[in-house]
C-alpha positions in Angstrom: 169.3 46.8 111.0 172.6 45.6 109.1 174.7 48.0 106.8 176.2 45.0 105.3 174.1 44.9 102.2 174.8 48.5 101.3 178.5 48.3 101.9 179.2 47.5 98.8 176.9 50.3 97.1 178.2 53.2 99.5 182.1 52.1 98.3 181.3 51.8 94.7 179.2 55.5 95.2 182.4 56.6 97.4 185.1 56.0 94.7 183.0 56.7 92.1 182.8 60.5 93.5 186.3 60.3 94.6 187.2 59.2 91.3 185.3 62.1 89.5 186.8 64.2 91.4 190.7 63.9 91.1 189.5 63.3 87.0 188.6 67.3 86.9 191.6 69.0 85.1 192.3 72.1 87.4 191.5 75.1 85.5 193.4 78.5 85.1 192.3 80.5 88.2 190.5 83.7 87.1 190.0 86.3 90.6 186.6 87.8 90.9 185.7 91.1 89.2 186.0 94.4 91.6 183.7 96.3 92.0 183.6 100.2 90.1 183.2 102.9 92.3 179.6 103.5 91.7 178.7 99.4 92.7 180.6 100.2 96.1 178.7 103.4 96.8 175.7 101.7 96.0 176.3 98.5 97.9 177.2 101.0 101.3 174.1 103.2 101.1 172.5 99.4 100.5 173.4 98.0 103.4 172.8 101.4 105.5 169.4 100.8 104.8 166.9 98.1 106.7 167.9 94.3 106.0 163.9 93.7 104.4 160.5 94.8 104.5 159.5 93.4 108.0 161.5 96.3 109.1 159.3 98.9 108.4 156.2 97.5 110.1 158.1 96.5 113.2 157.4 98.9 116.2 159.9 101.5 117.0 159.3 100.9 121.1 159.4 98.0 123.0 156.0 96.5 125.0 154.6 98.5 128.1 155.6 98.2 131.3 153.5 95.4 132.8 152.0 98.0 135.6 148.7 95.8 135.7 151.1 92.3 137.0 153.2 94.1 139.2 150.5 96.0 141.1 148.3 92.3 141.0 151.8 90.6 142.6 152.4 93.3 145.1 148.6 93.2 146.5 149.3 89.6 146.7 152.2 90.3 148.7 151.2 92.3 151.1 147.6 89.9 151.3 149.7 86.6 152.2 152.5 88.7 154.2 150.4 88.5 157.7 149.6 84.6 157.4 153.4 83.6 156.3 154.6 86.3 159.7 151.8 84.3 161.8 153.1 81.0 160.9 157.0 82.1 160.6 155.8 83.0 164.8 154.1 79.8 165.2 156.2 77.8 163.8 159.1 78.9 165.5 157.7 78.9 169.2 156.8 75.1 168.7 160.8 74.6 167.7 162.1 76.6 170.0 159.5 76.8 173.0 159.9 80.7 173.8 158.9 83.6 171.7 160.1 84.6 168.7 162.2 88.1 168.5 159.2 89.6 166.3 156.6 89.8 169.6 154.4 88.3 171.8 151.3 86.7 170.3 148.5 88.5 171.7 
């Protein structure tokens, strides 16, 4: 895909803008109104207050503590924690040919 036949579009678009631009006569500048005393109170006890209305609804704690996961991973655990100590044994008397420092195998 060639750019070359929109080249000529983009420039004329490009100075066109450009052109517009530096045409503007600047204008006086005019600073923003301040705000009275009663817009600034108002606008602090505003922004004290929640940012919108999903606020209210949202819960005040966080989630539970996952008791039901950690209890499921622990049983886990300690299921798989003889066979990995079995093969850990076996494993390491076929490298080494002695006994491992955790026992004999009976």
């Amino acid at each position: 895909m060639s750019l070359r036949p929109a080249l000529p579009f983009l420039v004329g678009a490009s100075l066109l803008l450009g052109g517009s631009a530096l045409a503007k006569k600047p204008t006086e500048f005019q600073a923003p109104q301040q705000m009275t005393e009663e817009e600034l109170a108002a606008a602090k006890a505003r922004s004290k207050t929640h940012f919108n209305e999903w606020d209210k609804d949202a819960p005040k704690e966080g989630p539970p503590f996952p008791w039901m996961a950690v209890s499921l991973a622990g049983i886990c655990f300690l299921v798989a924690a003889p066979f990995a100590l079995r093969a850990f044994k076996n494993t390491s008397r076929e490298l080494t040919g002695a006994d491992s420092s955790l026992g004999n195998r009976d």
